[in-house]
Each structure stands twice: as C-alpha cells, then as structure tokens.
TIRO-2110 file (N, C-alpha, C; in Angstrom, 1 decimal):
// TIRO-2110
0.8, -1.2, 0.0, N, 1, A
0.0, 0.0, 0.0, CA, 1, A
0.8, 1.3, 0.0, C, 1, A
0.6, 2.3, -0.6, N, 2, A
1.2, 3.7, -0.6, CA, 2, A
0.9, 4.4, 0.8, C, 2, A
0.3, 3.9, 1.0, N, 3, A
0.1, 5.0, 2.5, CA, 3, A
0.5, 5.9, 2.7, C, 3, A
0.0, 7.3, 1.5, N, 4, A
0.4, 9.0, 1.7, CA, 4, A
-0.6, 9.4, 3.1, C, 4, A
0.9, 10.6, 3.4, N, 5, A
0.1, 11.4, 4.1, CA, 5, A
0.4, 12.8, 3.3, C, 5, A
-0.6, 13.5, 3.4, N, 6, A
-0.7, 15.1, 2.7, CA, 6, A
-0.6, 16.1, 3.8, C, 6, A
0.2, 16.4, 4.0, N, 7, A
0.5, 18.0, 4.9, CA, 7, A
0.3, 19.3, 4.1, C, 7, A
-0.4, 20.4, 4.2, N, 8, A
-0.7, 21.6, 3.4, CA, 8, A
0.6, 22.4, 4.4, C, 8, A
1.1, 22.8, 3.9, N, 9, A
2.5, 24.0, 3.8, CA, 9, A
1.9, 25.3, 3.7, C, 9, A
1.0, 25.9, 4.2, N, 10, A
0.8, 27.3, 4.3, CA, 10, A
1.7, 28.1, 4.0, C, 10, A
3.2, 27.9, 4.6, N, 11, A
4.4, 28.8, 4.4, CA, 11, A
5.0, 28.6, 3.1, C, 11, A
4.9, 27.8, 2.4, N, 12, A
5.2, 27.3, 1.4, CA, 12, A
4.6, 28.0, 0.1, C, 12, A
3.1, 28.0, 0.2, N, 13, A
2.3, 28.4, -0.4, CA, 13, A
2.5, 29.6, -0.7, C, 13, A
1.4, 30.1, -2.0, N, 14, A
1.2, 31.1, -2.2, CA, 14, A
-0.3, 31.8, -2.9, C, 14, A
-0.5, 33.3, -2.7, N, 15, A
-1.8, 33.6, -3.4, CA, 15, A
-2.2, 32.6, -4.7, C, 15, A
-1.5, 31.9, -5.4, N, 16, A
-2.0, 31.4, -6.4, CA, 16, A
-1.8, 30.0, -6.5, C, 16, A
-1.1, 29.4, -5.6, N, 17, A
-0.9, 27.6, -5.3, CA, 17, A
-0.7, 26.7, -4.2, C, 17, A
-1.3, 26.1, -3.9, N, 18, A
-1.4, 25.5, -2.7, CA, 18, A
-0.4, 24.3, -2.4, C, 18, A
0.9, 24.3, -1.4, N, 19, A
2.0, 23.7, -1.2, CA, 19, A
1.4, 22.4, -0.4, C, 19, A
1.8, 21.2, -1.0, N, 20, A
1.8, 19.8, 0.4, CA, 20, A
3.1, 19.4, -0.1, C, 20, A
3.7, 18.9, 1.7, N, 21, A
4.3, 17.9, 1.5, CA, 21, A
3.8, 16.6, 1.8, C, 21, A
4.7, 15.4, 0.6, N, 22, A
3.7, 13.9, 0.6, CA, 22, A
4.8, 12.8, 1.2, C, 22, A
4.4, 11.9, 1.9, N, 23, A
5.3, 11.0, 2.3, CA, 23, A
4.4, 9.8, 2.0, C, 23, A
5.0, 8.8, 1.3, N, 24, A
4.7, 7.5, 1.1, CA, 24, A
5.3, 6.4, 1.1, C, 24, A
4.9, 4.9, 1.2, N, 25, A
5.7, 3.6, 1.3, CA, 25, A
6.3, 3.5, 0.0, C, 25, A
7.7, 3.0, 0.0, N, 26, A
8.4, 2.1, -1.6, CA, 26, A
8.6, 0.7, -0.9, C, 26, A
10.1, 0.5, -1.9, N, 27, A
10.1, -0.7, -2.0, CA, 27, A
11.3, -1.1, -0.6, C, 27, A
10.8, -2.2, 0.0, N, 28, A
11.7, -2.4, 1.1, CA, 28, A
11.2, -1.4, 2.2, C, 28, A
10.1, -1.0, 2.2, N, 29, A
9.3, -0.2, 3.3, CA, 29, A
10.1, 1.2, 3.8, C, 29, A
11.0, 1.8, 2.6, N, 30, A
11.3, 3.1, 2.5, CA, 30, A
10.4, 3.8, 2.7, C, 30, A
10.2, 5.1, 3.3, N, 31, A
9.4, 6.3, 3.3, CA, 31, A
10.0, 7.1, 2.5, C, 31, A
8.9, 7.8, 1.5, N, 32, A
9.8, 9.2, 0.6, CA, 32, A
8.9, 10.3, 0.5, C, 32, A
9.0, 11.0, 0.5, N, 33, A
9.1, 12.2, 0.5, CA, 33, A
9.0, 13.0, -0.9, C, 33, A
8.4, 14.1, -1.0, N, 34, A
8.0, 15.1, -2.1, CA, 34, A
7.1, 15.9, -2.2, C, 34, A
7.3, 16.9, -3.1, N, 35, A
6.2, 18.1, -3.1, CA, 35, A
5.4, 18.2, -3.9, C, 35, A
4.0, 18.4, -3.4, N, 36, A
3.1, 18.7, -4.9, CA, 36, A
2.1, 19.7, -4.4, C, 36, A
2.1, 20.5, -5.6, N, 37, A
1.5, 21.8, -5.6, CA, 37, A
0.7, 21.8, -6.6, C, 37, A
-1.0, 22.6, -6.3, N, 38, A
-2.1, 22.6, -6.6, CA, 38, A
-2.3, 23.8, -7.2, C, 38, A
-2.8, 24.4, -8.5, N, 39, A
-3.6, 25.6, -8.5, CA, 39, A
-4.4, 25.6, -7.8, C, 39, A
-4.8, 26.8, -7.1, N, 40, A
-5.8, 27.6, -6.1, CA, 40, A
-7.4, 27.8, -7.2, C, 40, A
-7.4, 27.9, -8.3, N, 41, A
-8.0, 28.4, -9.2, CA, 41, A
-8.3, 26.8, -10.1, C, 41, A
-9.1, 26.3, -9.4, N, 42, A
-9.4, 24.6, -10.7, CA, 42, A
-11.3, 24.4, -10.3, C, 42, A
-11.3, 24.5, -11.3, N, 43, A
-13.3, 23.9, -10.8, CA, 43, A
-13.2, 22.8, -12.3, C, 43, A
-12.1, 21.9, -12.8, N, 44, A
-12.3, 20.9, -13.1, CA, 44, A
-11.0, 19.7, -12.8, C, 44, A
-11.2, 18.8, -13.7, N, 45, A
-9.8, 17.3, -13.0, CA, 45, A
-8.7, 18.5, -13.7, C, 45, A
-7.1, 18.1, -13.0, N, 46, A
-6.0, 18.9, -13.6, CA, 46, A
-5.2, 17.7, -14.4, C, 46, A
-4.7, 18.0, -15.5, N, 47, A
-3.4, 17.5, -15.9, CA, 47, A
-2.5, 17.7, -14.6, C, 47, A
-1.5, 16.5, -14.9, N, 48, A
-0.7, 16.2, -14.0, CA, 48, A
1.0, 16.2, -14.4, C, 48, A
1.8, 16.7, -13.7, N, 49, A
3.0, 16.0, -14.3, CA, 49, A
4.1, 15.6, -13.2, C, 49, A
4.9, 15.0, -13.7, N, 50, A
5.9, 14.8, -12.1, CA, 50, A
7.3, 14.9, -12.3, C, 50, A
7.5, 15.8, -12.0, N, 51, A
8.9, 16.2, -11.9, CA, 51, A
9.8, 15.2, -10.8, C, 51, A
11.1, 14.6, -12.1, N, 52, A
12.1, 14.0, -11.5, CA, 52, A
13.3, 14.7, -11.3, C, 52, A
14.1, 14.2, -10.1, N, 53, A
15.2, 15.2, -9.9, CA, 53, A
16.8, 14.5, -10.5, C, 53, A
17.5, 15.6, -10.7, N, 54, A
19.0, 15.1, -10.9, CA, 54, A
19.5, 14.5, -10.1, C, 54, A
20.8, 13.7, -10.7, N, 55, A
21.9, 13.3, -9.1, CA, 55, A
22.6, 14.3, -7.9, C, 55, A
22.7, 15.5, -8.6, N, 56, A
22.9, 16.0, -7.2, CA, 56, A
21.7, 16.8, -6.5, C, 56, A
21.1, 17.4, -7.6, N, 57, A
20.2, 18.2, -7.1, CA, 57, A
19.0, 17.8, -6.4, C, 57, A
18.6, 18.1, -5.0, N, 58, A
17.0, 18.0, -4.5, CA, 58, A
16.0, 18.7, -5.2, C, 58, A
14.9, 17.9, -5.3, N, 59, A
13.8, 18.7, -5.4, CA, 59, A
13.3, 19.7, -5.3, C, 59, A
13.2, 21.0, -6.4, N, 60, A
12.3, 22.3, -5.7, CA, 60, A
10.7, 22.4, -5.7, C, 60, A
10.3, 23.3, -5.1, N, 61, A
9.1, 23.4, -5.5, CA, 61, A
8.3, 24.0, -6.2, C, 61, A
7.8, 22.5, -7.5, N, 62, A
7.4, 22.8, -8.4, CA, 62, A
6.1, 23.8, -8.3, C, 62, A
6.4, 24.9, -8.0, N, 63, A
5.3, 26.0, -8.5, CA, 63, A
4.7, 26.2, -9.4, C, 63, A
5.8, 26.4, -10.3, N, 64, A
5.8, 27.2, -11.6, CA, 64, A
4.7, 26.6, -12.7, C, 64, A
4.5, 25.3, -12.7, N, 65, A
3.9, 24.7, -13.4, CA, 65, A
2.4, 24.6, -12.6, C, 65, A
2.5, 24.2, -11.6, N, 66, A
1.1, 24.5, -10.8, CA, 66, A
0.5, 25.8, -10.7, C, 66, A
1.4, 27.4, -11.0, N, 67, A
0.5, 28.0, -11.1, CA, 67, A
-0.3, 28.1, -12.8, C, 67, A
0.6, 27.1, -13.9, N, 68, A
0.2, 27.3, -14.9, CA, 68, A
-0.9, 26.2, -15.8, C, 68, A
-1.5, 25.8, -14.3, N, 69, A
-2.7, 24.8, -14.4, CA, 69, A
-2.4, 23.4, -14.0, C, 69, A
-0.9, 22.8, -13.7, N, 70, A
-1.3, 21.5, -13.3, CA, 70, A
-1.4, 20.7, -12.2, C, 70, A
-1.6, 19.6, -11.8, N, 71, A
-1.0, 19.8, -10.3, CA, 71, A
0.3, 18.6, -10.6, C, 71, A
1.4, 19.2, -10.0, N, 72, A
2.3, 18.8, -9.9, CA, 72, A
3.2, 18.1, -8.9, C, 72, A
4.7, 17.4, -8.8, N, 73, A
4.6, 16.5, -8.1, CA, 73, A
6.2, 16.3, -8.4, C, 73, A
6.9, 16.7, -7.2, N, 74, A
8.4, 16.9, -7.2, CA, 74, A
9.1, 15.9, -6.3, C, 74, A
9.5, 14.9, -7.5, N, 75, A
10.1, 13.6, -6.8, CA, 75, A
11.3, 13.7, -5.9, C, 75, A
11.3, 12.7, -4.4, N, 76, A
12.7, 13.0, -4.4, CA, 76, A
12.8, 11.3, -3.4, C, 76, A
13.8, 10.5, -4.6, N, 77, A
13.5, 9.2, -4.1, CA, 77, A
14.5, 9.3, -3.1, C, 77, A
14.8, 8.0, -2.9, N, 78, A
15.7, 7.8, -1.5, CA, 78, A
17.1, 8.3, -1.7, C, 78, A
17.4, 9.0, -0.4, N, 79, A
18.8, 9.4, -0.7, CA, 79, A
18.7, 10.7, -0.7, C, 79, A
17.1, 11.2, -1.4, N, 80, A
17.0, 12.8, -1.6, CA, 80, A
17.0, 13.5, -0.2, C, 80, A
17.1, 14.5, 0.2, N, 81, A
16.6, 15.2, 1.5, CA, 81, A
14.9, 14.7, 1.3, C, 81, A
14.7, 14.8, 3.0, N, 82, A
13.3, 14.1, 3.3, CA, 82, A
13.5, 12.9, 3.3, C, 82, A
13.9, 12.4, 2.4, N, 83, A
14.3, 10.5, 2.1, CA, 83, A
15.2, 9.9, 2.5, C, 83, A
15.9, 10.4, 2.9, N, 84, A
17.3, 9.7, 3.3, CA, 84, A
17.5, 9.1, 4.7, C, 84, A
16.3, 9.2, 5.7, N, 85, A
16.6, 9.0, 7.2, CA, 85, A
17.0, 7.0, 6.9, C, 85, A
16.5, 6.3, 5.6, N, 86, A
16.3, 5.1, 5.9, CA, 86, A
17.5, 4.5, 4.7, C, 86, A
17.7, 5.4, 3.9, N, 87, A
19.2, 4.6, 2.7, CA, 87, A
19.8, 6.1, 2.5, C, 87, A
20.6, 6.4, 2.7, N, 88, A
21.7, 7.6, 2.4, CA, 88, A
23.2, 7.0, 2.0, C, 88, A
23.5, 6.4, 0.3, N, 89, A
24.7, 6.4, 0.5, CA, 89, A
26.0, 7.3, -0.2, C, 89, A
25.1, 8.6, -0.3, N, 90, A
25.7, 9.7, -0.2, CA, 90, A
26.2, 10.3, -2.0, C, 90, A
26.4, 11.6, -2.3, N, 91, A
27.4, 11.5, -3.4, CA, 91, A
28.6, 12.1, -3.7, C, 91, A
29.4, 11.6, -3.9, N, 92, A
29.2, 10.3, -4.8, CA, 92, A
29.2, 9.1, -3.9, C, 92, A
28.3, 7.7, -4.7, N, 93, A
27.8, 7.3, -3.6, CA, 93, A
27.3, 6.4, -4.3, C, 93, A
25.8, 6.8, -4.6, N, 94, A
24.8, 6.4, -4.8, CA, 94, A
24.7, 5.4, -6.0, C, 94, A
25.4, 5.6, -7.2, N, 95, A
25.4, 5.2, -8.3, CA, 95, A
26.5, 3.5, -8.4, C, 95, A
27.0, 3.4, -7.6, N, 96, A
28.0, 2.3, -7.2, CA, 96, A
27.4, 1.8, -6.4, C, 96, A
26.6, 2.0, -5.2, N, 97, A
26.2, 1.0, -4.1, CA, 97, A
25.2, -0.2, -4.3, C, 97, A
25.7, -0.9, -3.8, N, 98, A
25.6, -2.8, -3.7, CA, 98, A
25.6, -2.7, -6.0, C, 98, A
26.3, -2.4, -6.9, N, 99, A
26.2, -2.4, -8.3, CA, 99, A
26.3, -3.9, -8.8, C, 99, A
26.8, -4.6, -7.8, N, 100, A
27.5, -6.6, -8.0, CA, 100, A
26.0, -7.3, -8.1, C, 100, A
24.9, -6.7, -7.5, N, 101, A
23.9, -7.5, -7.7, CA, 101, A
22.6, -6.5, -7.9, C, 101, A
21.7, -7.0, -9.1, N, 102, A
20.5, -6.6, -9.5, CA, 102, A
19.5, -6.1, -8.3, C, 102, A
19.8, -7.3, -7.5, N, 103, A
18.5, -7.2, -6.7, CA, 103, A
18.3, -6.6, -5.5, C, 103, A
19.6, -5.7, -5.4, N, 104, A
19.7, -5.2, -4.2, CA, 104, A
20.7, -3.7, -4.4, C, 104, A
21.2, -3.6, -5.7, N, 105, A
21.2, -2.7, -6.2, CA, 105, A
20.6, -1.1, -6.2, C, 105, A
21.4, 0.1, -5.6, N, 106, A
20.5, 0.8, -5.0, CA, 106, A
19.2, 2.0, -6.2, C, 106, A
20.0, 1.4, -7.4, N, 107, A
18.5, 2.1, -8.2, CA, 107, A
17.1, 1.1, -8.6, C, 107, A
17.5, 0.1, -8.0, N, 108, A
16.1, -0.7, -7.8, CA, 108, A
15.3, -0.2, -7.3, C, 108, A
15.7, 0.4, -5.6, N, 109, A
14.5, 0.9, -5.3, CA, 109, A
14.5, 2.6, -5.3, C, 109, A
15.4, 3.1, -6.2, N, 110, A
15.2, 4.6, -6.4, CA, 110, A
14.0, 4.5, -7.7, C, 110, A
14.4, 3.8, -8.8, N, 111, A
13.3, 3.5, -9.9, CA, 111, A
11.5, 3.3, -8.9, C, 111, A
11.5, 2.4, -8.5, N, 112, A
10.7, 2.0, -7.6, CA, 112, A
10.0, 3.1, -6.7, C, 112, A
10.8, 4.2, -6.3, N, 113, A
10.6, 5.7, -5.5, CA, 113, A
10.2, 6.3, -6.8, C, 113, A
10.7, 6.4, -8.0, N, 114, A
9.8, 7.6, -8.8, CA, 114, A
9.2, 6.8, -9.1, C, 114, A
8.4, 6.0, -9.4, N, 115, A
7.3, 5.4, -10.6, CA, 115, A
6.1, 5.2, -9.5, C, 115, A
6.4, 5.5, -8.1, N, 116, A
5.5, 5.2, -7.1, CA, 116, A
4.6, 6.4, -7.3, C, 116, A
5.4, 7.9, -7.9, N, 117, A
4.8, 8.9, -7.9, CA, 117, A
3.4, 8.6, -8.8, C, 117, A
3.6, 7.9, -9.7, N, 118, A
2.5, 7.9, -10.6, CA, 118, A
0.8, 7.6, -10.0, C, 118, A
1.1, 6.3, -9.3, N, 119, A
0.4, 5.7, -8.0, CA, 119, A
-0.2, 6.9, -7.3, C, 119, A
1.0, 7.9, -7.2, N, 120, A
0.1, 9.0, -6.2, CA, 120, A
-0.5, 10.0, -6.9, C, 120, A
-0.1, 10.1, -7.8, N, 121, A
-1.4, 11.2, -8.9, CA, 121, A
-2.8, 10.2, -9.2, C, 121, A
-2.5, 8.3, -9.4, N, 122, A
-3.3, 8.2, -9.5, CA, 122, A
-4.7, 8.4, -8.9, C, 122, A
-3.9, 8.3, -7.5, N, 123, A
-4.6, 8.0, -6.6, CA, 123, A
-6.0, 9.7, -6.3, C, 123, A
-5.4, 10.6, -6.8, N, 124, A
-5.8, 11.6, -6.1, CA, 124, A
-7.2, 11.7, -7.0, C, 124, A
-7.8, 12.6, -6.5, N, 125, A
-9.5, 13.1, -7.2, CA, 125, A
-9.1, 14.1, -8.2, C, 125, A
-8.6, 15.4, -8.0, N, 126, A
-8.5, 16.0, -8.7, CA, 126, A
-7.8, 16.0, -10.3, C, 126, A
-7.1, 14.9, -9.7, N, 127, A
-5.8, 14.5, -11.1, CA, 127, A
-6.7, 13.7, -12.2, C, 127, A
-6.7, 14.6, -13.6, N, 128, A
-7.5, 13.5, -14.5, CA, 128, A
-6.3, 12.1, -15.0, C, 128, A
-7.0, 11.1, -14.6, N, 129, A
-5.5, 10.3, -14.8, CA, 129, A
-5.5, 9.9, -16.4, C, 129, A
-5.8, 10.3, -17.3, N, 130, A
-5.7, 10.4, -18.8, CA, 130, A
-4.9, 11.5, -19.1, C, 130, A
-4.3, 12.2, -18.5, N, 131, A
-3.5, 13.1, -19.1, CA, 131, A
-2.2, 13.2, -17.7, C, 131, A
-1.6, 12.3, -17.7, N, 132, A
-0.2, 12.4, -16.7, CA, 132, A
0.9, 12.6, -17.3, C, 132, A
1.7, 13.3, -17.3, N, 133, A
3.1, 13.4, -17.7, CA, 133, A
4.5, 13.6, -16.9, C, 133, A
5.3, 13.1, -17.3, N, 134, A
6.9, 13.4, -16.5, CA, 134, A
7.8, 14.0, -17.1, C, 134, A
8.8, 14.3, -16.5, N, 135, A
10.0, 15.1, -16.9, CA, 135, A
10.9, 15.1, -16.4, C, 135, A
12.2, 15.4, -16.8, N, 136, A
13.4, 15.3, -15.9, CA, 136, A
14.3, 15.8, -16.7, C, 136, A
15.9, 16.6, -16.5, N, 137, A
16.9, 16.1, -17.0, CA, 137, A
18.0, 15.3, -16.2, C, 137, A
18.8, 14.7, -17.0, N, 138, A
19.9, 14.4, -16.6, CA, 138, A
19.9, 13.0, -16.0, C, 138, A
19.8, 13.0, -14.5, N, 139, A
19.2, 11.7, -13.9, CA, 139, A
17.4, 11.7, -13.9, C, 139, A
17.0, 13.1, -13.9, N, 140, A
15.5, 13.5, -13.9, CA, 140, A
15.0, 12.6, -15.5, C, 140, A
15.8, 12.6, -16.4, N, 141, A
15.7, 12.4, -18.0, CA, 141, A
15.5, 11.0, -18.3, C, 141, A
16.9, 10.2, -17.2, N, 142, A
16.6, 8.9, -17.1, CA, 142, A
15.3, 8.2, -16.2, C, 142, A
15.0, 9.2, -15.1, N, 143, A
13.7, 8.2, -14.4, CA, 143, A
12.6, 8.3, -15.5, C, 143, A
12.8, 9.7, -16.2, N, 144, A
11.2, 9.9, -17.4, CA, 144, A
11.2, 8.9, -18.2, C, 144, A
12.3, 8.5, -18.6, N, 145, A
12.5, 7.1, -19.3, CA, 145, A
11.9, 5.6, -18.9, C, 145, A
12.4, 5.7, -17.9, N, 146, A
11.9, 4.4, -16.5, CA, 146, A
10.6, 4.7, -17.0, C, 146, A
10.4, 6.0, -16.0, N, 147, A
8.5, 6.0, -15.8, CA, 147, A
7.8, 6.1, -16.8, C, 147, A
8.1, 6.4, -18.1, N, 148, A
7.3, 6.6, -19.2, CA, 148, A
7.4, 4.5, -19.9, C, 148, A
8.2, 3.8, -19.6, N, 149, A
8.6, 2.4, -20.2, CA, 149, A
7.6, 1.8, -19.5, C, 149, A
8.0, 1.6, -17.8, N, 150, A
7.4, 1.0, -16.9, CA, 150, A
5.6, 1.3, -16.2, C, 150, A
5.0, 2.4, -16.5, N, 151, A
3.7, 2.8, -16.5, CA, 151, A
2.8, 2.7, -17.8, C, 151, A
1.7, 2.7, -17.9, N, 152, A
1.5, 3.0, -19.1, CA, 152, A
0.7, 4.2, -18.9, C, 152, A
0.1, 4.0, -17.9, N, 153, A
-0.7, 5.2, -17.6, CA, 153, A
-0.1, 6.7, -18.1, C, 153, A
1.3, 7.0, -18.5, N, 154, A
2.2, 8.3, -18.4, CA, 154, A
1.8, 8.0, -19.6, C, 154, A
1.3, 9.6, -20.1, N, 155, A
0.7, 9.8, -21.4, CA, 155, A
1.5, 10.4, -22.6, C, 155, A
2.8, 11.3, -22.0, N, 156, A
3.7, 12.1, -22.4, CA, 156, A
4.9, 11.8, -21.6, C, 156, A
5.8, 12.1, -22.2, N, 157, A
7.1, 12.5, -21.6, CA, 157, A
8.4, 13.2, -22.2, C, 157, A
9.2, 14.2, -21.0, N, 158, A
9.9, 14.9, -22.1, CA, 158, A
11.1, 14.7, -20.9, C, 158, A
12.5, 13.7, -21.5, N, 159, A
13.5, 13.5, -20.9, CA, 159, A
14.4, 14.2, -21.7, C, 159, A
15.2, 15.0, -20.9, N, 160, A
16.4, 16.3, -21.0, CA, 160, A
17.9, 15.5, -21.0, C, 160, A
18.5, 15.4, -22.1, N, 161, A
19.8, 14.5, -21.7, CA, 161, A
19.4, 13.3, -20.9, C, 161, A
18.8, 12.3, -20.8, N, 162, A
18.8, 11.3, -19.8, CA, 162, A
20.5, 10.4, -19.5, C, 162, A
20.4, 10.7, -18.3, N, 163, A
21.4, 10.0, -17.6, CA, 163, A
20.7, 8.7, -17.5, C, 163, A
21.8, 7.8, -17.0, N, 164, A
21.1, 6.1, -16.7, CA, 164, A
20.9, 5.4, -18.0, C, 164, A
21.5, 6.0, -19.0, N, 165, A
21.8, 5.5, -20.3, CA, 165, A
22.8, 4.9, -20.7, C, 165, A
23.0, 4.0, -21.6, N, 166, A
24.4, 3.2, -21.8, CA, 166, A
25.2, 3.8, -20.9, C, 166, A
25.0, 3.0, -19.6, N, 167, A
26.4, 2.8, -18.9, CA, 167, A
27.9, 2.8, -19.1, C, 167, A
27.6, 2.0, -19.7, N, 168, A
29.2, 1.1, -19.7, CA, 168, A
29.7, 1.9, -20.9, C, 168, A
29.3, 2.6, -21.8, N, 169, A
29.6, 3.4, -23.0, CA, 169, A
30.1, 4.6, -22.5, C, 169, A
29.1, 4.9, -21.4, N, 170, A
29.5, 6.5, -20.7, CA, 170, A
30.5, 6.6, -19.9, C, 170, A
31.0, 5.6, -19.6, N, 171, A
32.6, 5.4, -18.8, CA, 171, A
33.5, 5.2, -19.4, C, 171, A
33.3, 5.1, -20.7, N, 172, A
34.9, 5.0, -21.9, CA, 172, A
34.3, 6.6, -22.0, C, 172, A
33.5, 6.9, -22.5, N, 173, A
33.7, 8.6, -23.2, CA, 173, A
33.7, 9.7, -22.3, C, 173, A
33.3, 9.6, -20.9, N, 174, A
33.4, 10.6, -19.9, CA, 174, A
34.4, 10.2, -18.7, C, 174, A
35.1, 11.3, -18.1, N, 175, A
36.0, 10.9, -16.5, CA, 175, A
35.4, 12.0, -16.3, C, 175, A
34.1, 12.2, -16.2, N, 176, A
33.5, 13.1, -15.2, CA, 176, A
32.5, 12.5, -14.4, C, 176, A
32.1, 13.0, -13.3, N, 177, A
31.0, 12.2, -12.1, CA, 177, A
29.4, 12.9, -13.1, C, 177, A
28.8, 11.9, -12.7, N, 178, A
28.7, 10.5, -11.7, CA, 178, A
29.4, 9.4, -12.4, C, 178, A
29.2, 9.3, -13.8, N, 179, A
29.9, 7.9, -14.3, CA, 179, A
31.4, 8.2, -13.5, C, 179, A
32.2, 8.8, -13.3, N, 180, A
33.5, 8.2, -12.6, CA, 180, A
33.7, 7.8, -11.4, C, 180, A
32.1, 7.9, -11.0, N, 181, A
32.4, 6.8, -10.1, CA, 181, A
32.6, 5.3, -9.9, C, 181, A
31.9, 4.4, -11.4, N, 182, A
31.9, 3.7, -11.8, CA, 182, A
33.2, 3.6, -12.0, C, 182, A
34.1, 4.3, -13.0, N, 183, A
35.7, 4.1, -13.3, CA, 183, A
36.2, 4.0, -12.0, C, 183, A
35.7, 4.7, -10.8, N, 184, A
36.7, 4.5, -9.5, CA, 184, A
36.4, 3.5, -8.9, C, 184, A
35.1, 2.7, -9.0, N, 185, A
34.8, 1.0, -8.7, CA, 185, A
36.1, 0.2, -9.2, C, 185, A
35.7, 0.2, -10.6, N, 186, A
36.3, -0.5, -11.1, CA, 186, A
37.7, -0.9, -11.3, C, 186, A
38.7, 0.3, -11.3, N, 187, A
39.7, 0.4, -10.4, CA, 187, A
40.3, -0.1, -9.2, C, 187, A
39.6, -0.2, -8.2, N, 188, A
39.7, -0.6, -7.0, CA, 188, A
39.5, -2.4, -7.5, C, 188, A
38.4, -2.5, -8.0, N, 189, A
38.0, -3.9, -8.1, CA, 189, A
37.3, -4.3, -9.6, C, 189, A
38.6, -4.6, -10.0, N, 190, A
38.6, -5.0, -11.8, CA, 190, A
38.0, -6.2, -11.7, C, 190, A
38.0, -7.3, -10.5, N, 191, A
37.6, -8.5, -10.9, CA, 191, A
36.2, -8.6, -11.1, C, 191, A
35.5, -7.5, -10.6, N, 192, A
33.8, -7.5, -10.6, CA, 192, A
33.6, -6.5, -12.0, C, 192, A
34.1, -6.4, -12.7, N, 193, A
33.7, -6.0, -14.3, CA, 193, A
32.4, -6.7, -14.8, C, 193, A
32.6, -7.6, -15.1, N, 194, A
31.1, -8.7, -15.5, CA, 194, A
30.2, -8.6, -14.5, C, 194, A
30.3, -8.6, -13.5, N, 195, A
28.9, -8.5, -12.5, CA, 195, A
28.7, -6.9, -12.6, C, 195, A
29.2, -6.3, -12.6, N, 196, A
28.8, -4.5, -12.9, CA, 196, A
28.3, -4.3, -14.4, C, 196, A
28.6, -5.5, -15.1, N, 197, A
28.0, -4.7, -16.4, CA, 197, A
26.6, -5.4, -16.9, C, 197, A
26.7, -6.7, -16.0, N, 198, A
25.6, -7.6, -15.4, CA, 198, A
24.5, -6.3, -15.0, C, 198, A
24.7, -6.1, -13.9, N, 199, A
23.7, -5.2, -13.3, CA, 199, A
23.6, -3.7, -13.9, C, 199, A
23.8, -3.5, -14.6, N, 200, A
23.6, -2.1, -14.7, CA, 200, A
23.0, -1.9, -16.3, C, 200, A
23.6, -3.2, -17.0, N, 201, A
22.8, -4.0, -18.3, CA, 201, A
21.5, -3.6, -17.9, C, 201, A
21.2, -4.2, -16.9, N, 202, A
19.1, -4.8, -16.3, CA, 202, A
18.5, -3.1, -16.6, C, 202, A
19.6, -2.2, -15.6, N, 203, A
19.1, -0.8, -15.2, CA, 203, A
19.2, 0.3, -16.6, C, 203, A
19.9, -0.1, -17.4, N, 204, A
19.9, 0.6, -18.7, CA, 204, A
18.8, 1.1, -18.9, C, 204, A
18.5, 2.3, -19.2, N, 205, A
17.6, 3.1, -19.7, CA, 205, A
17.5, 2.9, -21.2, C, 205, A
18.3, 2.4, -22.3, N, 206, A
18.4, 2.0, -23.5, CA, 206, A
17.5, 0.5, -23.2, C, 206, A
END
C-alpha cells in the first residue's frame, strides 16, 4: 500500500498555489518524500505532471507549473533530503552502491521511489488520470525514461539529456561524475567488471 500522508505548507504556499508535502511507502518499506503543488483556481480534474530530480540536485518546488494549471509532483527518491533518514549512500555514492547485484542494487529501489509517484497522482481526485506526464533532466531524463517504459498510464514524456543511459559506454567517453564513479569502482575492483556490467545492463535506460 502507498500509505500517503498530505500535509498543506501554508508557508510554502502562495496567493495562487497550494503547497503539500507527501510522504509515502516504496520498496523495502522506505518512506519518501515530495512536493506537490495545486492551482488555487481549478473547478475541473488537472493535468498532472511529475517532476524527477537530478543526481545532485533536491527537489524544488514545483510552483511554476502549478501556477500554470497543473497539479504537480516533485520527486525525491531515497537518498534525496526528506528521504534519506532510511538509505543515504551519499554523493558520490549512490550510483556504485551494492552495483554486484541486481537485486539489491541501489537504483532498484530509487526506480521503484519515482514510478511510485505515478500511483500518487493516481490515486488523487483531482488528477484526470488520462493526461499524466513526466520530466526530468539528466538523472531526472533517465527516471522519465523508467516511468514513461514501466507505466502506461504516463501519457507524455519529455526527458532532458537522460542520464542512466548506456552505462558502460559513458565510462569509456566521460572521467567526469557521476559515471566516474563507476571508473573509481572499477579500479579498486577490476575482478567485478562482469557483474557490474551484469547489473547495470538490467538498469539501462536503453
């Protein structure tokens, strides 16, 4: 079960949109955390969209789009601020932790944390759930990928650069983070090459 709670953010808010923060169950009985914001001004269902976040960056709040009719929904899976009291393995960090196995693998249950969002737009009254959409860049670009593959319900999607794309390709052509952190795994421990390319094969956004 998702078991949200909806807190209204009065301070948050503003004359034209109405601030909650959302906390709900993932996978492995994580709590996460995120923001979604309401036009003040709707007397019918809204389009919806859900904004995914980068690898370094937390979630802002998505106003801008809620004051321009939708209601919106600012992911921030585990690891993000709010999210982190139960898996934090930091960055750099995150992109290497437990990578030797699929199933325990820490974007299993980050995937798992954004596509849960969808679940929560479905879930609501006001959200027409025929018109959902996502977005992201970067790492944001790759979950739009996830969540537009793995839903069907997501009607649209507009991914910015997606990160989480050929892996193993982006570590011969980049020594910049996040992929170097993968180069600094591998380094340390060349004999786990096949099980890293094992697991991150599965997670390929291609």
């Amino acid at each position: 079960p998702l078991n949200p709670t909806v807190t209204p953010l009065p301070l948050r808010s503003t004359p034209e949109v109405e601030v909650y923060e959302v906390h709900y169950d993932s996978l492995d009985g994580v709590r996460i955390a995120g923001w979604y914001c309401l036009p003040r001004d709707r007397s019918e269902k809204l389009p919806a969209i859900a904004e995914m976040p980068g690898y370094l960056s937390d979630p802002s709040i998505p106003r801008r789009r809620a004051q321009n009719g939708y209601a919106t929904f600012g992911a921030a899976p585990r690891g993000k601020i709010r999210s982190n009291q139960q898996f934090n393995p930091g960055y750099p960090g995150l992109l290497t932790h437990n990578i030797v196995d699929r199933n325990t693998y820490s974007y299993r249950g980050f995937y798992i944390d954004a596509i849960r969002v969808i679940d929560f737009l479905l879930s609501r009254d006001e959200v027409d759930s025929q018109r959902i959409g996502v977005t992201g860049s970067s790492q944001g670009g790759g979950l739009t990928v996830v969540a537009a593959a793995l839903r069907p319900e997501v009607c649209v999607a507009a991914a910015g650069a997606p990160y989480l794309c050929g892996f193993m390709d982006s570590i011969e052509l980049t020594h910049t983070y996040p992929y170097q952190e993968i180069r600094d795994y591998l380094r340390l421990y060349p004999e786990r090459t096949e099980a890293v390319r094992d697991t991150v094969a599965y997670f390929d956004g291609i």
